[in-house]
C-alpha positions in Angstrom: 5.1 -38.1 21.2 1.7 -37.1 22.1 -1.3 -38.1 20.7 -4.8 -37.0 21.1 -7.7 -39.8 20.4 -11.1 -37.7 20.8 -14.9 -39.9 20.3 -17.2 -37.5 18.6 -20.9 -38.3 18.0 -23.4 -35.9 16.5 -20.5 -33.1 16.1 -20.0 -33.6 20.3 -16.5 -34.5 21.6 -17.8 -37.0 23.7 -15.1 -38.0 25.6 -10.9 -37.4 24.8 -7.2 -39.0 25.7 -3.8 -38.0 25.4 -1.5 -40.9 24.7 2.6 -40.3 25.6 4.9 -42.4 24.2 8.2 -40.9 25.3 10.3 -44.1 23.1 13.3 -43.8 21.1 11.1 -45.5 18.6 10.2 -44.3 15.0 7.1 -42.2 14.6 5.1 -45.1 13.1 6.0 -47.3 16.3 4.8 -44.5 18.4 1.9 -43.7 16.7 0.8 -47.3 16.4 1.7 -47.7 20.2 0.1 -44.3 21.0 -3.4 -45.6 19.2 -3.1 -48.7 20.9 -3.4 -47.0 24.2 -6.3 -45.0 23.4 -8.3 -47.5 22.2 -7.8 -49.8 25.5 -8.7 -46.4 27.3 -11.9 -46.0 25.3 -12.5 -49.8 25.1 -12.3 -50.3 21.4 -10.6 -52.7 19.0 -8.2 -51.1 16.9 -9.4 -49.2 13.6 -8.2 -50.4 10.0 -6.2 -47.4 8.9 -7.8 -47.1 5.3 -5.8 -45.1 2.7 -8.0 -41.5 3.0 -6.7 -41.9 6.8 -3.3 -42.5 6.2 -3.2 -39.8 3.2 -5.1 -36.9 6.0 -2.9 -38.2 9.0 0.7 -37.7 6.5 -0.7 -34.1 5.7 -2.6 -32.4 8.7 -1.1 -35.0 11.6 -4.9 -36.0 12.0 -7.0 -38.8 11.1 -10.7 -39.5 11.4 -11.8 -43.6 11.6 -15.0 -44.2 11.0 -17.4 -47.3 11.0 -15.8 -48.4 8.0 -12.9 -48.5 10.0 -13.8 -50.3 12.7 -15.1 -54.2 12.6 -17.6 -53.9 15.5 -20.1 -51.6 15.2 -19.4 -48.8 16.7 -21.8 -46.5 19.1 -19.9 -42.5 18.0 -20.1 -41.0 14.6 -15.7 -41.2 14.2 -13.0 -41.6 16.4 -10.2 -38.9 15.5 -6.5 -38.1 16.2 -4.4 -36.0 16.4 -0.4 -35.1 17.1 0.1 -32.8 19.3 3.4 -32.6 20.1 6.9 -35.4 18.1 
């Protein structure tokens, strides 16, 4: 699995990471695993996946976490990701 974590702030892409977790694992391990990795590459505590996130992520293989999301205040509009390749 790949998975794309992109930081946008005032509708920039400020700065993007592909995540590879190449497992036997289910698809929720790897995603969980794949977010993991971006947000030690980005520096971030991991995001609360509210239910609007999980609903978007099931149907379009994307999800946006805002600062709702996050419990340190975060210095980007939303962090975003997306599949790009099971």
């Amino acid at each position: 699995m790949k998975l794309w974590g992109k930081i946008w702030k005032d509708n920039h892409m400020l700065r993007d990471f592909v995540a590879v977790d190449e497992s036997d694992d289910t698809r929720t391990h790897k995603v969980f695993h794949c977010l993991e990795l971006i947000c030690a590459e980005f520096d971030l505590g991991r995001p609360i996946w509210l239910e609007s996130g999980i609903r978007d992520f099931k149907h379009n293989k994307k999800a946006r976490f805002t600062q709702d999301c996050f419990i340190e205040e975060i210095t980007f509009d939303y962090l975003e990701i997306q599949i790009l390749e099971e």
